[in-house]
C-alpha positions as CSV (number, residue, x, y, z in Angstrom):
1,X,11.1,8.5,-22.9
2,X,8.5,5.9,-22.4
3,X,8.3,5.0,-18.7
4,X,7.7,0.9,-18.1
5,X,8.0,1.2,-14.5
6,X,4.5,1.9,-13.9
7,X,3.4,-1.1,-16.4
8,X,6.0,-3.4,-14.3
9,X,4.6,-2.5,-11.0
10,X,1.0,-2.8,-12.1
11,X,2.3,-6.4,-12.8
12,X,3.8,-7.1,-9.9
13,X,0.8,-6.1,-8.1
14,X,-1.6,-8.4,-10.2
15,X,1.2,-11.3,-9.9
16,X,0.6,-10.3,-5.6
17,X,-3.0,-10.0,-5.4
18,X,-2.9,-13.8,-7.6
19,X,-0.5,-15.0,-4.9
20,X,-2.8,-13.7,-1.5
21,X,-5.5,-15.6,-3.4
22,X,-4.0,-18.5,-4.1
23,X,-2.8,-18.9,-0.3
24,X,-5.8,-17.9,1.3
25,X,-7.7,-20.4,-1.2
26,X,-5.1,-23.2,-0.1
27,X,-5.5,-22.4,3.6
28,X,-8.8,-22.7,3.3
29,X,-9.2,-26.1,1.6
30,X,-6.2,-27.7,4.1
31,X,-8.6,-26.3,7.1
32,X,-11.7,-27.4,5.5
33,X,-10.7,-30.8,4.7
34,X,-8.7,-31.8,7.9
35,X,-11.1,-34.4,9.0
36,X,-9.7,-36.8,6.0
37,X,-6.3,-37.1,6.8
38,X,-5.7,-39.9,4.0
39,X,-6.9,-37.2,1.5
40,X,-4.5,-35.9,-0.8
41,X,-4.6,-32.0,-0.3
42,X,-2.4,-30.7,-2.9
43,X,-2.6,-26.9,-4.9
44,X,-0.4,-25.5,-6.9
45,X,1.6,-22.7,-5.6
46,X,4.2,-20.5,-7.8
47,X,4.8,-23.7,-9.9
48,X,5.7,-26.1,-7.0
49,X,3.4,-28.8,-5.5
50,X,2.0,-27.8,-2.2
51,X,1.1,-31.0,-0.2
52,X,-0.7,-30.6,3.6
53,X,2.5,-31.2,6.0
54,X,2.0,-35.1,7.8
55,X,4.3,-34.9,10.2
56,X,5.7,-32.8,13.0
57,X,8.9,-32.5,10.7
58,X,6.7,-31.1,7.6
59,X,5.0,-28.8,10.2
60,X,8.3,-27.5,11.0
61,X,9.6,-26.7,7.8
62,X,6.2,-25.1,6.4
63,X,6.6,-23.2,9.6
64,X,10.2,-21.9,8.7
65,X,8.7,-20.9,4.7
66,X,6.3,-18.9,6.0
67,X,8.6,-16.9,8.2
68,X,10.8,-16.6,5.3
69,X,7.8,-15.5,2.8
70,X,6.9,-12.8,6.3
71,X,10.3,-11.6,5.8
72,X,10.4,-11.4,2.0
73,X,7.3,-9.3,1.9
74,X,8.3,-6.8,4.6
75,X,11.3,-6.5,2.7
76,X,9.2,-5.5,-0.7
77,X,7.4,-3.4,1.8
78,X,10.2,-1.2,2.9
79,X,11.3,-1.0,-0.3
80,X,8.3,0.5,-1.4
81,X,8.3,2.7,1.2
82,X,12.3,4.0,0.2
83,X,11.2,3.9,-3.1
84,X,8.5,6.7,-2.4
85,X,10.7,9.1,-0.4
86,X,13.7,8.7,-3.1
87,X,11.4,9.3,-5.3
88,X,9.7,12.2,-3.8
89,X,13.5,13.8,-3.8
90,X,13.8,14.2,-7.0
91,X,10.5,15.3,-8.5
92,X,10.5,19.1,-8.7
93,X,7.9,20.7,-6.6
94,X,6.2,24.1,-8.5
95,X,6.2,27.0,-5.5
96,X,3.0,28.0,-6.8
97,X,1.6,24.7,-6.2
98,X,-0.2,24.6,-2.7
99,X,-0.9,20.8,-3.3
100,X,0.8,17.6,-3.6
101,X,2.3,17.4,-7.2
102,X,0.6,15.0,-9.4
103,X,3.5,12.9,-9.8
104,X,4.3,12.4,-6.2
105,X,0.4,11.9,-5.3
106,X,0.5,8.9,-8.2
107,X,3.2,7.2,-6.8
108,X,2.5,7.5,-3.1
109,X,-0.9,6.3,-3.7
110,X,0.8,3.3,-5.2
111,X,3.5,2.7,-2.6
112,X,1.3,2.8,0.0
113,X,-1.3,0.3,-1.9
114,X,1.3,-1.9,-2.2
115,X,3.8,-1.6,1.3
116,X,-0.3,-2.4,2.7
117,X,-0.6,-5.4,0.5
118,X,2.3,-6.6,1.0
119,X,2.5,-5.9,4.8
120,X,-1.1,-7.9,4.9
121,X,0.6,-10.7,3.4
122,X,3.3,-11.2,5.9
123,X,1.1,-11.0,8.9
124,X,-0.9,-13.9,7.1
125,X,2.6,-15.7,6.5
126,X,3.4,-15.0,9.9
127,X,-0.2,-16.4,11.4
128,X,0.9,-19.6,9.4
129,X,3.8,-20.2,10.7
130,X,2.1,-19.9,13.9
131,X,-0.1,-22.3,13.5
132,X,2.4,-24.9,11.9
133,X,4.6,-24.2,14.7
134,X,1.8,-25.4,16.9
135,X,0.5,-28.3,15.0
136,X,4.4,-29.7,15.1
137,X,4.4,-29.2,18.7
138,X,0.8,-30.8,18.9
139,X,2.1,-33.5,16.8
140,X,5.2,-34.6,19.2
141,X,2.6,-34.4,22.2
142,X,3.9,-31.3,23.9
């Protein structure tokens, strides 16, 4: 029995890491090119044109994606994390063995890569949303 789980998740993670990058890279050119507000400072994110937010209303609603990306990743996160300990369940464990059984060690090494990844990228969503929550706020002079 061939197992593509591991070849899905391997993926998954590459599709993740490509994602992280691709925001940070996007962050990063918004910030560094604030001074030109007339500048168009669109990137391409997941297939959709991302466009810097020019009003308090566009602040808000970048604000209230990123808190819904924070949330989608912590969910992928916890699942992760379930996915280990159902996992570990049903793996049979050798008496004789005084270590972790190779099958268990693989997959908890790759859990925990991943829960970490993708726990890294909701704080990031979540320092976003911050600061779009702020810049609306700055925006309407409060």
């Amino acid at each position: 029995m061939k197992n593509t789980s591991l070849k899905t998740n391997t993926t998954t993670m590459r599709l993740l890491i490509s994602a992280v990058a691709l925001m940070l890279t996007a962050g990063l050119s918004i910030w560094g090119m604030g001074q030109d507000a007339k500048q168009d400072h669109s990137g391409h994110a997941m297939g959709q044109e991302m466009k810097a937010p020019q009003t308090a209303q566009e602040h808000r609603e970048r604000a209230e994606q990123y808190q819904k990306k924070a949330a989608e990743y912590r969910q992928e996160a916890a699942a992760h994390r379930k996915m280990l300990t159902d996992y570990s369940k049903t793996v049979a464990k050798n008496p004789k063995d005084t270590g972790e059984n190779a099958y268990i060690k693989k997959m908890r090494l790759h859990c925990e890569k991943y829960s970490k990844a993708a726990e890294a990228l909701a704080q990031e969503a979540d320092e976003m949303a911050k600061f779009h929550t702020m810049r609306a706020k700055e925006m309407e002079g409060k």
